[in-house]
Backbone as numpy.savetxt, mean C-alpha at the origin, in Angstrom:
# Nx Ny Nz CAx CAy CAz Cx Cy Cz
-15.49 3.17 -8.54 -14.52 2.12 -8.22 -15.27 0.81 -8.00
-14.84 -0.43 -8.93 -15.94 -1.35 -8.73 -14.90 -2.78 -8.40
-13.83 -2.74 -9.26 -12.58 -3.52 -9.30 -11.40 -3.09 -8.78
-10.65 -3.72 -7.71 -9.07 -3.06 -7.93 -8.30 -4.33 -7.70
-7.15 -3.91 -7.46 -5.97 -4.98 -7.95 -5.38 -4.52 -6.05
-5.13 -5.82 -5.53 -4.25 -5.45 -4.32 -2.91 -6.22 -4.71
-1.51 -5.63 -4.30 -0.61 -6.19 -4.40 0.25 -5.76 -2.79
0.76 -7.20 -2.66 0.74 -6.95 -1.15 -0.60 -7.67 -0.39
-1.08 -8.12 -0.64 -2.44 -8.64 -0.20 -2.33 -9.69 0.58
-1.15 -10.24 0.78 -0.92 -11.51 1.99 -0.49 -10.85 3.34
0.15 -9.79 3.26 1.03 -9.65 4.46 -0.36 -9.05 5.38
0.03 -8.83 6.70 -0.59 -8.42 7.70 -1.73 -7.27 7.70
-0.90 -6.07 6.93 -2.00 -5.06 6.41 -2.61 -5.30 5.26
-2.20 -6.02 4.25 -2.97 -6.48 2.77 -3.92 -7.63 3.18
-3.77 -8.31 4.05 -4.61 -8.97 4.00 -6.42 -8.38 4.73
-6.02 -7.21 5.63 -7.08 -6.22 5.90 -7.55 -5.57 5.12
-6.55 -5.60 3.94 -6.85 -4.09 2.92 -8.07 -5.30 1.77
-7.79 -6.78 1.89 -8.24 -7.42 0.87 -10.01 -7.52 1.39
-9.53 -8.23 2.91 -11.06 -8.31 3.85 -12.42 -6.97 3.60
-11.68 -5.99 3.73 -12.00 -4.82 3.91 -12.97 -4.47 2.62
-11.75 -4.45 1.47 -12.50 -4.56 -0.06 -13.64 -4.79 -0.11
-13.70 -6.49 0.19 -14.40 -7.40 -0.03 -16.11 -6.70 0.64
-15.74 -6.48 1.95 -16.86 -6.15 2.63 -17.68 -5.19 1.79
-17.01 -4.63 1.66 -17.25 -2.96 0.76 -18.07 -2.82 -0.56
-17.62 -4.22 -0.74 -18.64 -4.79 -2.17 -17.69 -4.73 -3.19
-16.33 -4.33 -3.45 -15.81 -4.25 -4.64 -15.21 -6.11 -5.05
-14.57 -5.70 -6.11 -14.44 -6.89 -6.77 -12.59 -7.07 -6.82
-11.88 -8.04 -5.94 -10.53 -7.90 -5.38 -9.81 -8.67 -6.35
-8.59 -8.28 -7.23 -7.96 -9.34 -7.87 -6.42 -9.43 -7.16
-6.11 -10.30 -6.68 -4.66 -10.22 -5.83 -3.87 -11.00 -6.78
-2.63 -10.19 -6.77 -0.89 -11.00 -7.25 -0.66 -11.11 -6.11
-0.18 -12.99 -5.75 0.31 -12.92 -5.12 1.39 -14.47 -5.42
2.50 -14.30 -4.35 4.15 -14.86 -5.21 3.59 -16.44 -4.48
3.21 -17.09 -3.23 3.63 -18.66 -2.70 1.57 -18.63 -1.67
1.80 -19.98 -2.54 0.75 -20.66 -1.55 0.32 -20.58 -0.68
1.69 -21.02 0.13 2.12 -20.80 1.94 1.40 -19.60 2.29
1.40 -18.52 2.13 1.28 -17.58 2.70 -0.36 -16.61 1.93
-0.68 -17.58 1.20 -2.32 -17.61 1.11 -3.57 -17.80 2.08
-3.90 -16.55 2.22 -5.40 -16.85 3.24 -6.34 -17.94 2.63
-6.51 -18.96 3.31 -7.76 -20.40 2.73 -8.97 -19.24 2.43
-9.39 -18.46 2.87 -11.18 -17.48 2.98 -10.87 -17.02 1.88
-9.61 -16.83 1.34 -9.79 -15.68 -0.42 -9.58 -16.40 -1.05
-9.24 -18.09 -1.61 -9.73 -18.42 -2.53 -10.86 -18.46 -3.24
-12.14 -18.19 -2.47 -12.94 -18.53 -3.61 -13.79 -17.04 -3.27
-13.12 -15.90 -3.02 -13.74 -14.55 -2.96 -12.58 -13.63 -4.20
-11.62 -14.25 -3.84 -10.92 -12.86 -4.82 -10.06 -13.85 -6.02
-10.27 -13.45 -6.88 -9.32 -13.23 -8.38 -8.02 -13.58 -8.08
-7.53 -14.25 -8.37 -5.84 -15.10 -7.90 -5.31 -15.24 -9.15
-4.24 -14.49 -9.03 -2.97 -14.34 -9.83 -1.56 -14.14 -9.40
-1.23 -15.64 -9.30 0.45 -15.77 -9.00 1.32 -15.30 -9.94
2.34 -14.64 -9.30 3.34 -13.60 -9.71 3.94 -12.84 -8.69
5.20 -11.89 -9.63 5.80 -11.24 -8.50 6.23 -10.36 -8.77
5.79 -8.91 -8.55 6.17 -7.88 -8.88 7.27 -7.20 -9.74
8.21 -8.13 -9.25 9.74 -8.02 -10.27 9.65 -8.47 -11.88
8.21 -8.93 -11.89 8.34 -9.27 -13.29 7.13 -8.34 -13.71
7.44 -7.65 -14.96 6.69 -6.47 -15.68 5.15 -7.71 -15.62
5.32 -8.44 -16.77 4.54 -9.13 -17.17 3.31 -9.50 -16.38
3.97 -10.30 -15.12 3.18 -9.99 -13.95 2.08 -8.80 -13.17
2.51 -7.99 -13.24 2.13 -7.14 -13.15 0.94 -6.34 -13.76
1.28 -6.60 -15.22 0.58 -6.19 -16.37 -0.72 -7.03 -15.77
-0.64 -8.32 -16.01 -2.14 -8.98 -15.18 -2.65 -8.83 -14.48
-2.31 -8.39 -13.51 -2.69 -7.95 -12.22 -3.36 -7.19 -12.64
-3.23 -5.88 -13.44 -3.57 -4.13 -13.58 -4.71 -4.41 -14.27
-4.79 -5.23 -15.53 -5.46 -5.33 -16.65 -6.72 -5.25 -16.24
-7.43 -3.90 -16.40 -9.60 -4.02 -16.21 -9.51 -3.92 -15.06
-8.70 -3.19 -13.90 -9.02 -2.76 -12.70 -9.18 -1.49 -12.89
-10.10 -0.64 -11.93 -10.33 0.99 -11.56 -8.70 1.42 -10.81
-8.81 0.61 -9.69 -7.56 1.10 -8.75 -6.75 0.07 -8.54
-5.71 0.51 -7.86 -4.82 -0.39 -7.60 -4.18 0.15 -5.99
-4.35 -1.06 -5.35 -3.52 -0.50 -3.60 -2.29 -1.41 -3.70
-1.28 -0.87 -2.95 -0.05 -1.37 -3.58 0.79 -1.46 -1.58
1.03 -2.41 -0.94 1.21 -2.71 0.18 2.83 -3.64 0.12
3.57 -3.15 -0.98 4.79 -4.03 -0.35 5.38 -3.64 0.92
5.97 -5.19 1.34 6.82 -5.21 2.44 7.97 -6.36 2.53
8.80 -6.01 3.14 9.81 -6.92 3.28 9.85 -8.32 4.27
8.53 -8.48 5.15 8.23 -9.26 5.95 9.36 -8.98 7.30
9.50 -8.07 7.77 10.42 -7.74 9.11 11.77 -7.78 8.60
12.21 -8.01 7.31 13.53 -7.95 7.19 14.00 -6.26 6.85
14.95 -5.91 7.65 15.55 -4.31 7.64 17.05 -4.26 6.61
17.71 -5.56 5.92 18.89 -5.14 5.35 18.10 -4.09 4.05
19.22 -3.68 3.19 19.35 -3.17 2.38 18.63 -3.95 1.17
17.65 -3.27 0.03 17.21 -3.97 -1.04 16.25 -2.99 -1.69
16.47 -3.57 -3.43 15.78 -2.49 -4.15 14.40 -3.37 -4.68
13.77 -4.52 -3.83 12.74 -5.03 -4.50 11.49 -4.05 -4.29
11.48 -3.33 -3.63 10.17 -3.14 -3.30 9.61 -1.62 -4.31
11.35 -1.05 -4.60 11.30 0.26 -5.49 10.78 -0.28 -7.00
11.48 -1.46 -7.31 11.75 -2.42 -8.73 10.27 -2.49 -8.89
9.58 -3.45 -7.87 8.59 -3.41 -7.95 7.11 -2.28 -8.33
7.51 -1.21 -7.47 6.68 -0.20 -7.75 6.87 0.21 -9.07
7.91 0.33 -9.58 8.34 0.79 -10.73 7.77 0.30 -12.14
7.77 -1.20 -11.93 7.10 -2.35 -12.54 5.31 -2.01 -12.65
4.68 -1.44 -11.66 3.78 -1.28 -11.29 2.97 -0.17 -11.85
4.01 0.92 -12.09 3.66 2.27 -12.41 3.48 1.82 -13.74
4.49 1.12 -14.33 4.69 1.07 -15.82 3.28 0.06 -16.17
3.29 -0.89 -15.69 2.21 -1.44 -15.93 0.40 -0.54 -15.62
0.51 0.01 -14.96 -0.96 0.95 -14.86 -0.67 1.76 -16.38
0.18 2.62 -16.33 0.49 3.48 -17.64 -0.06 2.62 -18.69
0.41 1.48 -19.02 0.33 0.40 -19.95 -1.64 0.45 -20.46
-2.01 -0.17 -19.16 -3.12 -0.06 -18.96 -4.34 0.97 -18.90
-4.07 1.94 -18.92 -4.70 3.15 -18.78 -5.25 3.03 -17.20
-4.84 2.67 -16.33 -4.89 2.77 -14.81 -4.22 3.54 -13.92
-5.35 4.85 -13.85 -5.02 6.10 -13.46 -4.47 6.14 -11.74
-5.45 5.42 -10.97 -5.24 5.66 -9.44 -5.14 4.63 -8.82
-4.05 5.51 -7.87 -3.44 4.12 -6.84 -3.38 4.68 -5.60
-3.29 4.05 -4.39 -2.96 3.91 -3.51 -2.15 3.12 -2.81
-0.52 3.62 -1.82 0.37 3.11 -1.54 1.24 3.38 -0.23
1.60 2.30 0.16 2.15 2.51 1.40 3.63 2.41 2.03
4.13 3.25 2.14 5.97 3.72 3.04 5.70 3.64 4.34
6.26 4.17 4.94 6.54 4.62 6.20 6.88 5.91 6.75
5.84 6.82 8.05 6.30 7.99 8.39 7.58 8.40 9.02
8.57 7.30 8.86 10.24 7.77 8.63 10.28 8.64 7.94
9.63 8.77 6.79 9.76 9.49 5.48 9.42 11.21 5.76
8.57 11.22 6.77 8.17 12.57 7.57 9.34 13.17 8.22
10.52 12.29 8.47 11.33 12.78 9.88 12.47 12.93 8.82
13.46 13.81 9.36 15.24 14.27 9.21 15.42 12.44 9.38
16.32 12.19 8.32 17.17 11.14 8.75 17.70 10.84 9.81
18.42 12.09 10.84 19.09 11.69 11.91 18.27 11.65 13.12
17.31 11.93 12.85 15.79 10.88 13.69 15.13 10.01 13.35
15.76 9.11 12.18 14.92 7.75 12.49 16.23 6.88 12.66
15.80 5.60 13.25 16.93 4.81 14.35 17.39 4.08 12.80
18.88 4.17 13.26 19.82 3.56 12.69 19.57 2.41 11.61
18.93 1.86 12.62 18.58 0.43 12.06 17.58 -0.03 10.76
16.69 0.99 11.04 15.76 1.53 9.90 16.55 2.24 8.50
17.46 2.23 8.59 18.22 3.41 7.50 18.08 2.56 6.08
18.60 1.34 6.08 18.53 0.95 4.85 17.16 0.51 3.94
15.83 0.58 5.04 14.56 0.47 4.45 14.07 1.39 3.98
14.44 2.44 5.18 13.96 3.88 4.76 14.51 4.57 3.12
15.85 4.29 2.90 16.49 4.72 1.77 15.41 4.34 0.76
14.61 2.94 1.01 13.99 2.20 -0.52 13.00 2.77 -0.05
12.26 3.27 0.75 10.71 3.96 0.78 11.17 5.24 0.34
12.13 5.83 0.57 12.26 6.90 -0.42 12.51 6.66 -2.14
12.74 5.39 -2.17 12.77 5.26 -3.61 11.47 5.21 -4.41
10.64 4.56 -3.92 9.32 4.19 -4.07 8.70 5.65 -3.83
8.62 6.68 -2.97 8.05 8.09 -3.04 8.40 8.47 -4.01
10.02 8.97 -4.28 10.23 9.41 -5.64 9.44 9.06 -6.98
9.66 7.83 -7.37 8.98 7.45 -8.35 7.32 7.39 -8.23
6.80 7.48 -7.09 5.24 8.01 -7.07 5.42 9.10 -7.72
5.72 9.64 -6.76 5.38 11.32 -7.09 5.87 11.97 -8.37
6.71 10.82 -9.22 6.98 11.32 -10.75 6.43 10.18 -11.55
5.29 9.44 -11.21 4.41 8.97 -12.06 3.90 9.42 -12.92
3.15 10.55 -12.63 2.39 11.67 -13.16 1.07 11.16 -13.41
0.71 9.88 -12.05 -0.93 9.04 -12.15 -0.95 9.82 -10.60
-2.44 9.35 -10.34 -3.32 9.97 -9.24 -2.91 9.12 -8.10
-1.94 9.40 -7.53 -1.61 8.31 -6.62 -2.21 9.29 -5.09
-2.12 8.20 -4.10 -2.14 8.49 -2.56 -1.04 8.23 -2.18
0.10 8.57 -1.11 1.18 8.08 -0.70 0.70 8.14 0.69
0.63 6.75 1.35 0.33 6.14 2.80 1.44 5.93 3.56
2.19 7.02 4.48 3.11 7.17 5.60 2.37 7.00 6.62
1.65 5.16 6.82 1.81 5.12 8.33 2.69 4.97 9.61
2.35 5.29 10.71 3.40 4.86 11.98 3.80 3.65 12.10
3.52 3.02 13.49 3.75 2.25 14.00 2.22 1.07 13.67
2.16 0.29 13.04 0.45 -0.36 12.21 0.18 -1.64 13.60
-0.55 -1.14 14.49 -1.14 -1.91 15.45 -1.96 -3.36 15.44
-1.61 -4.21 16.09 -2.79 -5.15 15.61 -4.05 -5.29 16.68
-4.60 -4.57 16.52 -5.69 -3.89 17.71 -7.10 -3.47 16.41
-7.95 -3.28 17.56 -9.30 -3.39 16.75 -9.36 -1.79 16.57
-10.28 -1.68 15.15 -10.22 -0.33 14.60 -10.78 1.09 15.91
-10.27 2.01 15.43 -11.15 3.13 16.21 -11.15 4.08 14.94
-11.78 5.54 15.49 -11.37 6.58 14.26 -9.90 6.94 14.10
-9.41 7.60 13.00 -8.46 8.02 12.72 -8.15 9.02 12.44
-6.57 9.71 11.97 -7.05 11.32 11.73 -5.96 11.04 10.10
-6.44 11.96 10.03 -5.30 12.02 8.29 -4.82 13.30 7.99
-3.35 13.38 7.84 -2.99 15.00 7.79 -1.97 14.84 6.62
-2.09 15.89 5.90 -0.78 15.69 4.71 0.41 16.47 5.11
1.50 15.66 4.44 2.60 16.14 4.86 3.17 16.40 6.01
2.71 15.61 7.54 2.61 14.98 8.29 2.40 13.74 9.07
3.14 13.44 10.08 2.66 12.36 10.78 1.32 12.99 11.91
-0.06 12.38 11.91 -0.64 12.88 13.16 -0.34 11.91 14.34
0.47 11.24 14.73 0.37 10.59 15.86 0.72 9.05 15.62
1.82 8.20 16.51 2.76 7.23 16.74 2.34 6.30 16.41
0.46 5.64 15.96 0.31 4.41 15.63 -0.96 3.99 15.43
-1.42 3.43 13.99 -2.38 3.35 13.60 -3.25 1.23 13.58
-4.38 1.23 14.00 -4.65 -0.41 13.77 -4.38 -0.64 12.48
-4.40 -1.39 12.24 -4.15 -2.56 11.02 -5.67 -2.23 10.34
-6.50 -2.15 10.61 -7.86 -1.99 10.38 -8.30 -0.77 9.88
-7.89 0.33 10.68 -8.15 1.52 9.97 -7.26 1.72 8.54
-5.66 1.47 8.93 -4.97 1.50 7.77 -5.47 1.01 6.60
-5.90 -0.02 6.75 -6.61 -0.74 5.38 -7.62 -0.04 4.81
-8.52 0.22 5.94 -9.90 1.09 5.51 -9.53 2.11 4.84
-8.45 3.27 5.17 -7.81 4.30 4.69 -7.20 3.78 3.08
-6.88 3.19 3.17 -5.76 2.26 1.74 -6.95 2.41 0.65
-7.95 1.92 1.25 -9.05 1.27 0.16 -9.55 2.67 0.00
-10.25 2.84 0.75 -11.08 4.15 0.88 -10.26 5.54 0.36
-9.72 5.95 -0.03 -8.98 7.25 -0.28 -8.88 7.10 -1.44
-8.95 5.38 -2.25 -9.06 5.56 -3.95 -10.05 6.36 -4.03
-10.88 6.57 -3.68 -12.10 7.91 -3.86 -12.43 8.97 -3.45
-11.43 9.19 -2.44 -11.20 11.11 -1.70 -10.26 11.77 -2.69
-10.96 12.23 -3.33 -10.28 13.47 -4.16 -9.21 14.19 -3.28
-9.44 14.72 -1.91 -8.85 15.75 -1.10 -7.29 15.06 -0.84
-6.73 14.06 -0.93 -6.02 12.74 -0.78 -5.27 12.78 -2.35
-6.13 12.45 -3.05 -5.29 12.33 -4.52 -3.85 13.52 -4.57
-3.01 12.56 -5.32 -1.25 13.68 -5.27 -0.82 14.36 -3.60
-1.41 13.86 -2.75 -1.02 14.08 -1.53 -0.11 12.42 -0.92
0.58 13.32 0.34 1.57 12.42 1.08 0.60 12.41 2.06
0.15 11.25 2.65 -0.76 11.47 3.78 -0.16 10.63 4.87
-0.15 11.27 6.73 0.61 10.50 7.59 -1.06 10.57 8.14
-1.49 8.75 8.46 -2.45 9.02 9.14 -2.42 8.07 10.64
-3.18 8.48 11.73 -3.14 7.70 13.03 -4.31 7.56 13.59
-4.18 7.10 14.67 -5.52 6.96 16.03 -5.39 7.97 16.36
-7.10 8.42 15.97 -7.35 9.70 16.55 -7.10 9.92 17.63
-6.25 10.92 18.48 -6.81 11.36 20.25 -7.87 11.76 20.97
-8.18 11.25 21.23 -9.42 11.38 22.26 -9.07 12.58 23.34
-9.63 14.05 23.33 -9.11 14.63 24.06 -9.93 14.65 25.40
C-alpha cells in the first residue's frame, strides 16, 4: 500500500484518517466538495481533487492509480432522512471496479450491531442509510473492511480492541479510529469482515 484515496477526508475523523496517512509515509489523494472546510496543512501534502461523490466521474479520479481507498462519509450532525451517503458509496464501488481497485476501507455505525428497537429513535433514519451502504459493501464482491464504530471521542489515542461482528465497547478516540481505517487496508484477518472496534479496558 503506497497510495490511497481518502473520501471523507475533511470531516473530524477523515481529517485524522488523512494526518495519520501522511505520517505513515503513504501518498494521500483527497476528493473533497468546498474550500471552507479544507485543512490549510493538506494543501501542499496531499493530492486535491474537488468533487462529490454523487458524481460517478468524480469519483473515477479520485480512485484512478490508488492501492486503497478509505471511505468516511458523513452527514455533518444532520440525522433527517437521505440517500447521499448510500449514492455515494455506490458511485464509489463502481468506480474502484472501473479501476481495478480491489480494497477499501469504510465506516457506519455500531447501530448496525443492535435490534432496531435499541437504537434511539432519533437515529432511525441514518441508521436505515448505513444499512444501505453495508448492503452494497458486502455485495461488492471487492476486499472491503466495514468500520462500526461507537461513540468517536475527541480525546487522545490509547489502545484499542477490534472484534467482528460485534461492538467491543461504547467509544472509540478519533485517533485510534483513523489509525484502524488506515491500517486494516493491510490486515488480512479484517478483509470481508464487519469490524466493531473501541478503547480497550483496562482491567
Amino acid at each position: 500500500m503506497q497510495r490511497i484515496a481518502v473520501i471523507g477526508g475533511t470531516g473530524m475523523t477523515g481529517q485524522c484518517v488523512v494526518d495519520y496517512a501522511l505520517q505513515k509515509g503513504l501518498k494521500v489523494r483527497l476528493l473533497y466538495r468546498s474550500e471552507t472546510t479544507l485543512p490549510e496543512h493538506f494543501k501542499d501534502k496531499v493530492e486535491l481533487i474537488k468533487g462529490n461523490v454523487l458524481n460517478l466521474e468524480d469519483c473515477k479520479k479520485a480512485i484512478d492509480g490508488v492501492d486503497g481507498v478509505c471511505i468516511i462519509l458523513g452527514t455533518r450532525n444532520k440525522l433527517e432522512a437521505t440517500t447521499e451517503l448510500s449514492t455515494g458509496t455506490k458511485n464509489l464501488i463502481t468506480a474502484m471496479k472501473e479501476n481495478n481497485v480491489r480494497r477499501f476501507s469504510i465506516v457506519m455505525s455500531s447501530f448496525l450491531f443492535r435490534p432496531l428497537a435499541e437504537v434511539p429513535g432519533v437515529f432511525h433514519k441514518l441508521n436505515e442509510e448505513h444499512k444501505r451502504m453495508l448492503d452494497l459493501t458486502k455485495a461488492s464482491g471487492l476486499d472491503y473492511v466495514a468500520v462500526l464504530p461507537p461513540h468517536i471521542a475527541d480525546e487522545a489515542p490509547t489502545d484499542y480492541t477490534v472484534l467482528h461482528d460485534e461492538a467491543p465497547g461504547r467509544a472509540i478516540s478519533k485517533y485510534d479510529l483513523a489509525k484502524f481505517i488506515v491500517d486494516s487496508l493491510e490486515q488480512e484477518e479484517h478483509i470481508g469482515k464487519v469490524c466493531g472496534v473501541a478503547k480497550k479496558v483496562v482491567q
